[in-house]
N, C-alpha and C positions, 0 to 999 in steps of 0.2 A: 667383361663378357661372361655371360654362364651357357655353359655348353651342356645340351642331356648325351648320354654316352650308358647303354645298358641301363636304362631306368633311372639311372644317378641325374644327381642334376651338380655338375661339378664349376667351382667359379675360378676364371684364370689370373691367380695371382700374380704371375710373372712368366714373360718369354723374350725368348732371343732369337733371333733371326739371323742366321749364319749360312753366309757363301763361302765353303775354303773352296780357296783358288775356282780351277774350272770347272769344280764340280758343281753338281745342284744343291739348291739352297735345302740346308735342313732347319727346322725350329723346334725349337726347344719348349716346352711350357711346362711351370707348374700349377698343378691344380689342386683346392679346396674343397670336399666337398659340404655341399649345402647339409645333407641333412644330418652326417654323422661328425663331420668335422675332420675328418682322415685327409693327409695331404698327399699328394700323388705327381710324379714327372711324369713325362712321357716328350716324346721326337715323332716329329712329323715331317713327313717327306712333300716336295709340290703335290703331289698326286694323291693323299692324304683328304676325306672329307668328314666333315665336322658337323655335327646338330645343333645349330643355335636352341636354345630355349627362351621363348617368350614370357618374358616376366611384366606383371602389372603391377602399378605401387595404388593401393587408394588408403585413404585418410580411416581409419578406427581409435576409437575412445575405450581406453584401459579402464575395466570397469573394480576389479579384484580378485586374488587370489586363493585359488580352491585348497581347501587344507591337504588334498593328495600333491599339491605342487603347480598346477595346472595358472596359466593366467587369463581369466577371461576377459576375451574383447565386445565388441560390439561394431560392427562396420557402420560410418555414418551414411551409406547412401541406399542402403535396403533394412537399415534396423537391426539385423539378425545378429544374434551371438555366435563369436566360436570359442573355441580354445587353442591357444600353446602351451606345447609342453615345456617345462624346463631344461629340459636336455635342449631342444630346440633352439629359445631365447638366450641361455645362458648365464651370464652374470648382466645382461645388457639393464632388464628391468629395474637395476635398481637405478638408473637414472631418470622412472620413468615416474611421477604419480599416480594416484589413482585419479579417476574422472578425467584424463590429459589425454588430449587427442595426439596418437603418433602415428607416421606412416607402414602399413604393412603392406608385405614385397605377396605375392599371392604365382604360384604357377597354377594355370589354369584357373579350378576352383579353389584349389587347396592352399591354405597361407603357411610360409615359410622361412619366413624370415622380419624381424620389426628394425625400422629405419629410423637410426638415431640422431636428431642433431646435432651441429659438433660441439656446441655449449649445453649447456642447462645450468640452470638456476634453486638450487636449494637450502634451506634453512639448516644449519646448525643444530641438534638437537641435544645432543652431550660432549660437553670438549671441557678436560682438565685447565686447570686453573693457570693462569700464564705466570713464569716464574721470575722472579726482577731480579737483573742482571742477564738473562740470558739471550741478549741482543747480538751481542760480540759475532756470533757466527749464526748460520742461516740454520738453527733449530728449528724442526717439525715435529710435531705433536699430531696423536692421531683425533679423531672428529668423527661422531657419528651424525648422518644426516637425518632430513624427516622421512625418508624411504628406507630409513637400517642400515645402508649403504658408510663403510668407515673408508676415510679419505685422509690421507696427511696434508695438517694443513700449517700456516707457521703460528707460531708461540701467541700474537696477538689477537688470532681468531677466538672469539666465546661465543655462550651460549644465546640462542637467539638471530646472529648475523646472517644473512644472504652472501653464500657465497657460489661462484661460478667455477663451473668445474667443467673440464675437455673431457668430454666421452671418449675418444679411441684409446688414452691411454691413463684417466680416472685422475688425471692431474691439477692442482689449484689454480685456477689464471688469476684470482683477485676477489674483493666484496663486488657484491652488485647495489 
C-alpha cells in the first residue's frame, strides 16, 4: 500500500498490529519513501487517518539513455516521451534493454517508479575463462551482461550464453 502523507508519497513496507491486554489496538508501520528512498516508522492509534495514494501501472518502451543519466521512455498508449532520473530508477535498469517494454507505476501524471519482472533473460557479454579443476566447490566468477550489468555467475557460464537472472536480489537462477 502507498500512503501520500505531506506531499511524500511513502510505501508500507511492514506493520504490526498490536492489542496489549485491554487496551487499544496500536500499529506499528514502516515506511519507504518513493521518491528519496529515506525509511521511516511511525505508531498509529484506531483514531489515526491515513491518505491512500492512487497509483496507475501502464506498459512504456525503454527507448535510451541521456548522457546527463536521464532514461528515456516512451508510454505505449498516447506515444509521448518522458524521462527518469537515475536517482529515481536506481540500479533497477540494468535489467532492463533497450527498445523492452516494462511497466511504469505513474501518481497522477507524473511517473515514479518502473516495475520489474522477477526473471529476465540476458546474454553474457564478458566472462573470464572457466578454470579446470575448479568444480570441487560451488565457485562464482563475475559476468558482464549485454546491459553492463556484472552478475556472479558459476565457473561454466561463457561468453555468448542466455542466462536468467532474479531481479530483487541480481542473483543466477540458470541458462535459458
Amino acid at each position: 500500500m502507498v500512503l501520500e502523507q505531506d506531499g511524500k508519497l511513502l510505501l508500507v513496507t511492514d506493520y504490526l498490529h498490536h492489542t496489549p491486554g485491554n487496551l487499544r489496538a496500536i500499529i506499528h508501520i514502516k515506511t519507504r519513501d518513493l521518491q528519496s528512498g529515506a525509511t521511516g516508522a511511525a505508531r498509529l492509534s484506531s483514531g489515526d487517518t491515513l491518505e491512500i495514494a492512487y497509483l496507475e501501472r501502464r506498459k512504456a518502451e525503454y527507448l535510451y539513455r541521456e548522457a546527463n543519466g536521464d532514461y528515456i521512455f516512451m508510454d505505449s498508449e498516447n506515444y509521448e516521451q518522458f524521462n527518469l532520473p537515475l536517482s529515481l530508477v536506481g540500479d533497477k535498469m540494468g535489467f532492463v534493454k533497450e527498445n523492452e517494454t516494462c511497466e511504469v507505476t505513474y501518481h497522477g501524471t507524473n511517473p515514479i517508479d518502473v516495475e520489474l519482472p522477477t526473471t529476465v533473460v540476458l546474454e553474457v557479454t564478458e566472462a573470464e575463462p572457466a578454470t579446470k579443476g575448479n568444480t570441487a566447490t560451488n565457485v562464482k566468477k563475475e559476468a558482464v551482461v549485454e546491459t553492463g550489468m556484472t552478475v556472479k555467475v558459476p565457473a561454466h557460464i561463457s561468453i555468448g550464453d542466455q542466462i536468467k537472472i532474479r531481479t530483487a536480489d541480481s542473483e543466477f537462477m540458470g541458462r535459458a
